[in-house]
Backbone as JSON Lines, residues from 0, in Angstrom:
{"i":0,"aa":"X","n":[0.82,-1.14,0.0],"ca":[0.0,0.0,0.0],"c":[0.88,1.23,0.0]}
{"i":1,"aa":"X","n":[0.68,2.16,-0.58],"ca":[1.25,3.22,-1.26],"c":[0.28,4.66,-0.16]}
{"i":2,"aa":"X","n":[1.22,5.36,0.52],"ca":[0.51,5.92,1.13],"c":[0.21,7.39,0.05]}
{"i":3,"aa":"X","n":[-0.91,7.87,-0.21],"ca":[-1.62,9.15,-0.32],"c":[-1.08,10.57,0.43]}
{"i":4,"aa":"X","n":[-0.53,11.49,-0.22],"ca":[-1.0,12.6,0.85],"c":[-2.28,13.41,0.61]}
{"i":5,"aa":"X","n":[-3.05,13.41,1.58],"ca":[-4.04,14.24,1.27],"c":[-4.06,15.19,2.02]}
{"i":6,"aa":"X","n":[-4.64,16.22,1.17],"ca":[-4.07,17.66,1.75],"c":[-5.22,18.0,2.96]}
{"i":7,"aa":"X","n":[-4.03,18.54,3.88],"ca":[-4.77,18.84,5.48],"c":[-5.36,20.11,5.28]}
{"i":8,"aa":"X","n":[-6.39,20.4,6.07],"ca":[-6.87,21.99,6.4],"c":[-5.6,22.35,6.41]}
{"i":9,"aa":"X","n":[-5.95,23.87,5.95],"ca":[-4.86,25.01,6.3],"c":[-4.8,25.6,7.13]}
{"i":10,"aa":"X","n":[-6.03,25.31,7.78],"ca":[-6.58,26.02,9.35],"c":[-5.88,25.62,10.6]}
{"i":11,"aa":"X","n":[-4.85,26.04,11.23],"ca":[-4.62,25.71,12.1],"c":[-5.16,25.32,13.43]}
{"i":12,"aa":"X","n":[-5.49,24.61,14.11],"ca":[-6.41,23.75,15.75],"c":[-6.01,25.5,16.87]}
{"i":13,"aa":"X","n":[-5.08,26.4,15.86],"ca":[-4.99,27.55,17.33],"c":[-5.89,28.36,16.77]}
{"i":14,"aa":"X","n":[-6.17,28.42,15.28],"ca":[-6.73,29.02,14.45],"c":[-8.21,28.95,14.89]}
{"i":15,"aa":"X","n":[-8.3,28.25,14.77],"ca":[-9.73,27.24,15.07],"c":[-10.75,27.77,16.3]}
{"i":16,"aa":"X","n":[-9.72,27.45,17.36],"ca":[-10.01,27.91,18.25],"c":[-10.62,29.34,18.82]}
{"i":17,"aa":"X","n":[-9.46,30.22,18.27],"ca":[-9.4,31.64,18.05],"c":[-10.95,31.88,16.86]}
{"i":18,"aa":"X","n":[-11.33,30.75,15.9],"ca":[-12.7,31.52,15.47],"c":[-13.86,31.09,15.58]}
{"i":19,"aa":"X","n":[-14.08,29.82,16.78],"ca":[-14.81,29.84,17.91],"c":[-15.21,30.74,18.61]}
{"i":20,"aa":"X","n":[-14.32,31.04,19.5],"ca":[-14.03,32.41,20.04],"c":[-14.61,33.39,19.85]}
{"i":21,"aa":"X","n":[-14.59,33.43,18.89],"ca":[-15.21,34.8,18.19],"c":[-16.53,34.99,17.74]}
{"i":22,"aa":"X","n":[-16.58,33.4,17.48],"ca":[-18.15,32.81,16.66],"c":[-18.9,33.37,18.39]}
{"i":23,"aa":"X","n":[-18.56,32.48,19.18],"ca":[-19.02,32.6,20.52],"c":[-19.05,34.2,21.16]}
{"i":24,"aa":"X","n":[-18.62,34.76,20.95],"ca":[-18.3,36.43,22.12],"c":[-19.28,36.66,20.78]}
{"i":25,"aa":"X","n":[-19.57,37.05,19.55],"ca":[-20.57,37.48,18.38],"c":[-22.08,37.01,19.05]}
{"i":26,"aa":"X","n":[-22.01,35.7,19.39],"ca":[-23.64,35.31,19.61],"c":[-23.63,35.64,21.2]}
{"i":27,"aa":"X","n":[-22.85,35.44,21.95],"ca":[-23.1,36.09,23.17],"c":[-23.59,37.83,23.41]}
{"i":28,"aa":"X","n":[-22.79,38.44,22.15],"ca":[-22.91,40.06,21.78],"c":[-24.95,39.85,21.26]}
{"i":29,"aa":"X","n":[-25.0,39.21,20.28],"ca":[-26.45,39.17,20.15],"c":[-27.47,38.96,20.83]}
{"i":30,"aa":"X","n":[-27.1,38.16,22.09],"ca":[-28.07,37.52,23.55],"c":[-28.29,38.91,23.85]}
{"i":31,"aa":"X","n":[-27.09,39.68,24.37],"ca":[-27.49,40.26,25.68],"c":[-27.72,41.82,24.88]}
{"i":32,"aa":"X","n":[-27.73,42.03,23.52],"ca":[-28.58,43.05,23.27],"c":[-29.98,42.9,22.91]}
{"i":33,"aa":"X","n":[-30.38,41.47,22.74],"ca":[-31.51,40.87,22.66],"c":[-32.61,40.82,23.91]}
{"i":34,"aa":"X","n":[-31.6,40.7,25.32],"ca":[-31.77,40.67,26.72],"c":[-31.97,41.74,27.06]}
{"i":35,"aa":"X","n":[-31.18,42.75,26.36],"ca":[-31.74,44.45,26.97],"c":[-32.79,45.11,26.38]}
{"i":36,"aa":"X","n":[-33.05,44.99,24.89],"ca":[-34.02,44.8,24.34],"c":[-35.46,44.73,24.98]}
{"i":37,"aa":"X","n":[-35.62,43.37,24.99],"ca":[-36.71,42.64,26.05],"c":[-36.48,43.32,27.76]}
{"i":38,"aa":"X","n":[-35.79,43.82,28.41],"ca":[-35.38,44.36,29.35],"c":[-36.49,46.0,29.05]}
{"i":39,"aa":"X","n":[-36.41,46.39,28.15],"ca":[-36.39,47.69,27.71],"c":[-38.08,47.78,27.43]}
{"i":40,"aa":"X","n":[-38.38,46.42,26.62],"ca":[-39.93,46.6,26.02],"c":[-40.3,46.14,27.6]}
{"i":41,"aa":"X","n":[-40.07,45.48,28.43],"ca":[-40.84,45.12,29.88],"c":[-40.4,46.42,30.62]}
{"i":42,"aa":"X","n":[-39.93,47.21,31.24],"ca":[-39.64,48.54,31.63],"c":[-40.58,49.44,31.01]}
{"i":43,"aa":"X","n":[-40.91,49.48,29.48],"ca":[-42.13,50.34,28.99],"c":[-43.68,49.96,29.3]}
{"i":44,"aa":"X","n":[-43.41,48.53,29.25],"ca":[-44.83,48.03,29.92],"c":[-45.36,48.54,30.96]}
{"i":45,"aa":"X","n":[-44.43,48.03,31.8],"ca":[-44.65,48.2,33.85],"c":[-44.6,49.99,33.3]}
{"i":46,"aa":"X","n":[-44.2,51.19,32.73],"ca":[-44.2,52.19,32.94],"c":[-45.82,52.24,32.27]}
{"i":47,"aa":"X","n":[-46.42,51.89,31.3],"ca":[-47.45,52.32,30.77],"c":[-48.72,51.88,31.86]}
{"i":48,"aa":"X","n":[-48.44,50.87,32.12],"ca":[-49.43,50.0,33.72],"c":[-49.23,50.98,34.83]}
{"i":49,"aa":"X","n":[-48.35,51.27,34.82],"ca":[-48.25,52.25,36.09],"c":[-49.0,53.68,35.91]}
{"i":50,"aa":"X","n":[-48.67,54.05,34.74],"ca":[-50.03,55.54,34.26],"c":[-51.22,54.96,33.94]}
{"i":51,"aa":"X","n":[-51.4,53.93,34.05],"ca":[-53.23,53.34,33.87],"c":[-53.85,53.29,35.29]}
{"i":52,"aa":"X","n":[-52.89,52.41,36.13],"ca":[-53.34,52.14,37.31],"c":[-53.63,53.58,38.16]}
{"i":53,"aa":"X","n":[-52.73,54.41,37.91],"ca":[-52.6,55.39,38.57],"c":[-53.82,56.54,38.03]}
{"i":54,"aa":"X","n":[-54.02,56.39,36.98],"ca":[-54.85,57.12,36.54],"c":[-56.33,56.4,37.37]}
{"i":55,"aa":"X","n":[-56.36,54.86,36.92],"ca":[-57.65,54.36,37.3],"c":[-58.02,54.86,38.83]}
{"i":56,"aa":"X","n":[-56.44,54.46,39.45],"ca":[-56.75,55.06,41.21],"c":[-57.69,56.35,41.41]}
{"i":57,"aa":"X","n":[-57.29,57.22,40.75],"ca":[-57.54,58.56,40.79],"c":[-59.0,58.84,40.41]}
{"i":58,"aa":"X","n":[-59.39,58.01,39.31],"ca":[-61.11,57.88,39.5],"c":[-62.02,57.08,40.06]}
{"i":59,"aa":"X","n":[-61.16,56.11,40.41],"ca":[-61.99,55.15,41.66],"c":[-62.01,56.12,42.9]}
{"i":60,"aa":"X","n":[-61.38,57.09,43.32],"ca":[-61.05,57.51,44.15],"c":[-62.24,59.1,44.33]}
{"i":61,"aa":"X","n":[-62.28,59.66,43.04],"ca":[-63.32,60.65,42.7],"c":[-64.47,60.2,43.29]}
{"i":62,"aa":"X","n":[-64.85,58.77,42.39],"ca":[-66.22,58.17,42.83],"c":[-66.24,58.14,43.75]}
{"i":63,"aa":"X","n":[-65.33,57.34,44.78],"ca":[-65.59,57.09,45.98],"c":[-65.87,58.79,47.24]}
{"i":64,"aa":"X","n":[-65.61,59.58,46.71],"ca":[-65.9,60.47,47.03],"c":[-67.15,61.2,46.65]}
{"i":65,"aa":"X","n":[-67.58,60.92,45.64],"ca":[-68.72,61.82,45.08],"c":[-70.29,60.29,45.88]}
{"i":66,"aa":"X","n":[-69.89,59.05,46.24],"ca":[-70.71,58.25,46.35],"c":[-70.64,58.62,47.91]}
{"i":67,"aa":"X","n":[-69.56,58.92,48.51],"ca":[-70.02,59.61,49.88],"c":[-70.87,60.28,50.3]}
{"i":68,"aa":"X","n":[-70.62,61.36,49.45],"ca":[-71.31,62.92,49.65],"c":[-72.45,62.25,49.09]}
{"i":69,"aa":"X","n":[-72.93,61.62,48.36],"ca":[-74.68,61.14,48.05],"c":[-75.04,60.37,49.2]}
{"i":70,"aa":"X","n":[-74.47,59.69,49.72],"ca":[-74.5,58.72,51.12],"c":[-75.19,60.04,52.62]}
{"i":71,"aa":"X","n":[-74.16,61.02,52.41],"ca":[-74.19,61.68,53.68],"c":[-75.15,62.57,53.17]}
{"i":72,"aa":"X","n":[-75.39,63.06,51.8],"ca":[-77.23,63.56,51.63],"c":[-78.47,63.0,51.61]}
{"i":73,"aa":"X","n":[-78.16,61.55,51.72],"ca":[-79.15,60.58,51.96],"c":[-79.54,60.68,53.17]}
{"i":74,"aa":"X","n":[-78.28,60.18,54.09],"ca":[-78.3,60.5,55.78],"c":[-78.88,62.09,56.31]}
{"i":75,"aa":"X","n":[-78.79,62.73,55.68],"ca":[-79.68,63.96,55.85],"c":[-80.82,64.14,55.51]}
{"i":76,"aa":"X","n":[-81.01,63.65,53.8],"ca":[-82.91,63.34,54.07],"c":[-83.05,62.53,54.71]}
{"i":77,"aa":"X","n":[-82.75,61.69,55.36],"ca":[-83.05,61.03,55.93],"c":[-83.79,61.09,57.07]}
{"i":78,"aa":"X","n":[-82.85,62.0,58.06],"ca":[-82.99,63.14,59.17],"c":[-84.24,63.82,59.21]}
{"i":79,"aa":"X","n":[-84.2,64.68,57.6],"ca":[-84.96,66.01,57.76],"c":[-86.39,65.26,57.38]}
{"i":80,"aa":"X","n":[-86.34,63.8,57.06],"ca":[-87.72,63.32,56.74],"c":[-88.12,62.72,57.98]}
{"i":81,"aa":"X","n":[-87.65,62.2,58.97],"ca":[-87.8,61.55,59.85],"c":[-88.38,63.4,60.75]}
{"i":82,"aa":"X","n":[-87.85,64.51,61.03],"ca":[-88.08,65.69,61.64],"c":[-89.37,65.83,60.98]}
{"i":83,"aa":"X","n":[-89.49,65.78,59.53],"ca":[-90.84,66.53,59.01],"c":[-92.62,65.57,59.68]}
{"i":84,"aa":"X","n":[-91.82,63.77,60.09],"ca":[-92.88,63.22,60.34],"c":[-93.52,63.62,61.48]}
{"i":85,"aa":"X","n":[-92.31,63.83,62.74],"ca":[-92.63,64.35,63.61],"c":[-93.56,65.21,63.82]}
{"i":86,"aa":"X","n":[-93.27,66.69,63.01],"ca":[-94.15,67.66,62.87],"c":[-95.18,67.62,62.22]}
{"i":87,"aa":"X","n":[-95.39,66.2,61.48],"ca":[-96.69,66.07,61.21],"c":[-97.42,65.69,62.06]}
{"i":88,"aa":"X","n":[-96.86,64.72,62.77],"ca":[-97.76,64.02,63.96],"c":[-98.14,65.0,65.37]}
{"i":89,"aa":"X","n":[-97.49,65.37,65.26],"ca":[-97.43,66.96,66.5],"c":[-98.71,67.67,65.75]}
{"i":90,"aa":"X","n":[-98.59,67.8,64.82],"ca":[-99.99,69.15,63.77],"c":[-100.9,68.12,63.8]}
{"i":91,"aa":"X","n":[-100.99,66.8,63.23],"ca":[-101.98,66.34,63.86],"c":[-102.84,66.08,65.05]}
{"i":92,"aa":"X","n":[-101.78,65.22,65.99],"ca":[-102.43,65.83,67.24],"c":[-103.23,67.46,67.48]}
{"i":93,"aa":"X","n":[-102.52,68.25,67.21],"ca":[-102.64,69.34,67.86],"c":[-104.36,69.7,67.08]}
{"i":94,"aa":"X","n":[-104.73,69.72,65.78],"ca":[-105.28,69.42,65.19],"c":[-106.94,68.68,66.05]}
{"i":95,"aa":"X","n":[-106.53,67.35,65.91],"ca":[-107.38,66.21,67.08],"c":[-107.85,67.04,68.47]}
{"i":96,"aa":"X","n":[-107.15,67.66,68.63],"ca":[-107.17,68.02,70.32],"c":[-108.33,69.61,70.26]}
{"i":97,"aa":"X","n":[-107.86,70.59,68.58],"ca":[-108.66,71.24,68.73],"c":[-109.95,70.96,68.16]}
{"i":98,"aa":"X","n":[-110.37,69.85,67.9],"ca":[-111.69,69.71,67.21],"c":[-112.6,68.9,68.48]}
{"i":99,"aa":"X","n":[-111.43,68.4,69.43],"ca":[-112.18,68.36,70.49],"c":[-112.64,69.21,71.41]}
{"i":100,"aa":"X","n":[-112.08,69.85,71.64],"ca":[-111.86,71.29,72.31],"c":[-113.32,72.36,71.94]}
{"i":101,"aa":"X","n":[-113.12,72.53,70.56],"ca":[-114.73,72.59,69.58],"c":[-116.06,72.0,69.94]}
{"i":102,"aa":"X","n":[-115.59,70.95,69.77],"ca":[-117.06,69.82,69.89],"c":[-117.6,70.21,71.79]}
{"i":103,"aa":"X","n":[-116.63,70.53,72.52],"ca":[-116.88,70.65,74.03],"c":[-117.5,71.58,74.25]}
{"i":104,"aa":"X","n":[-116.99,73.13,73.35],"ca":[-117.39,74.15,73.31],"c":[-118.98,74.22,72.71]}
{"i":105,"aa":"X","n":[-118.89,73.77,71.5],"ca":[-120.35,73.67,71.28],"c":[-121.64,72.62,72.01]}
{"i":106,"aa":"X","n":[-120.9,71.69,72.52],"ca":[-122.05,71.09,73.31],"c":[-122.35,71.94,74.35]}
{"i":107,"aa":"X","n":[-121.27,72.69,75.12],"ca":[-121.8,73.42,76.83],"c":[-122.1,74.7,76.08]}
{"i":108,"aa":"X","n":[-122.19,75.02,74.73],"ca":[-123.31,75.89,74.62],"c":[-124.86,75.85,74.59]}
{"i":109,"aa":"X","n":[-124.73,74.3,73.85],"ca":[-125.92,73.6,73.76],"c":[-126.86,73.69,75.53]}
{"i":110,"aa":"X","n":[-125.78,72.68,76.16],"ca":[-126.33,72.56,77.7],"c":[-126.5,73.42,78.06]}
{"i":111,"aa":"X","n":[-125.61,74.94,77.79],"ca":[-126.13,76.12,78.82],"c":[-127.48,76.76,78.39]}
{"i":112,"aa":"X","n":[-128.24,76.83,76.54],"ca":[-129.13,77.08,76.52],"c":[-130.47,75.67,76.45]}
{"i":113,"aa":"X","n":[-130.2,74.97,77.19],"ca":[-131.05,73.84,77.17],"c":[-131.98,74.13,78.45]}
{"i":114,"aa":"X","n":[-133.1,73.78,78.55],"ca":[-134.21,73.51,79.64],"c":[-133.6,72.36,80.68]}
{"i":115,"aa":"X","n":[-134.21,72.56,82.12],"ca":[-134.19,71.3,82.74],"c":[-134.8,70.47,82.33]}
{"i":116,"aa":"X","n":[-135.85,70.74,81.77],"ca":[-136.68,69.09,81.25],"c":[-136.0,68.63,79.75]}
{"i":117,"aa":"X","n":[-135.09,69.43,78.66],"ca":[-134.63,69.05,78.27],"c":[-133.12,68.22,78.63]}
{"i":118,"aa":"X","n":[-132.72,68.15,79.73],"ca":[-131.56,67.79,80.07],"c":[-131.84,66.73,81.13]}
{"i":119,"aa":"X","n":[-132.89,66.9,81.49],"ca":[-133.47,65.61,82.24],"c":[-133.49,64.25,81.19]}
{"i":120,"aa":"X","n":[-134.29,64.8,79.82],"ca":[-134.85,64.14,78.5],"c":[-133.43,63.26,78.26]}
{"i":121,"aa":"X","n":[-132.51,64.48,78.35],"ca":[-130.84,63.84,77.26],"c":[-130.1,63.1,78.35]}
{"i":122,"aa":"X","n":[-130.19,63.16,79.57],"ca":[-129.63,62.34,80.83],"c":[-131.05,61.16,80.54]}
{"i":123,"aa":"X","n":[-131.37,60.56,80.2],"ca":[-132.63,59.76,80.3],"c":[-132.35,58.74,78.94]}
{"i":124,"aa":"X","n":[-132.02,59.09,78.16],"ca":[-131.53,58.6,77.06],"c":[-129.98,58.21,76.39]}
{"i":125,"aa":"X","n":[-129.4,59.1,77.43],"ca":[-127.86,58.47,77.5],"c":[-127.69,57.26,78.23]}
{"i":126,"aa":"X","n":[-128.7,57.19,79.1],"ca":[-128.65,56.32,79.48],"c":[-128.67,54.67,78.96]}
């Protein structure tokens, strides 16, 4: 057997190495601007969430204020309806008391111009 030379890479194994190297620090260079990147679009997110939330706070916060103040004008009609019943029931009474007051008046006018035999008659039949 007759040995062959066949021709070797020209590339040297230090060569080689050295454009590994390079292949490698290139795709590592592409990760981590890829990483800041994505770093960068999540930082704009959380910033845009943060002017929503903050905004939303701020009108949950209105409402909750404007649903108060309807709360605490409720609690006041509330009040001034509960005061107005009062004074109805007071005017009523008062009302009741003078129609009795009336009715007394006009009967002991009645009795004072009545006869004894008429009052004998109306004691006789009340009975």
């Amino acid at each position: 057997m007759t040995k062959t030379n066949t021709p070797k890479s020209t590339t040297k194994p230090a060569d080689m190495s050295g454009i590994k190297k390079q292949q490698r620090l290139a795709t590592n260079r592409e990760a981590a601007k890829a990483s800041r990147l994505r770093k960068k679009l999540q930082l704009e997110q959380l910033e845009t969430n943060v002017l929503q939330l903050t905004q939303q706070n701020k009108d949950l916060m209105e409402e909750n204020r404007l649903l108060r103040q309807k709360l605490n004008n409720y609690i006041n009609l509330d009040q001034y309806r509960a005061l107005l019943t009062q004074q109805a029931q007071e005017a009523q009474q008062q009302q009741q008391a003078q129609q009795r007051l009336h009715r007394l008046q006009a009967a002991a006018t009645v009795v004072s111009k009545a006869t004894p035999a008429q009052l004998q008659y109306a004691t006789y039949i009340a009975r």
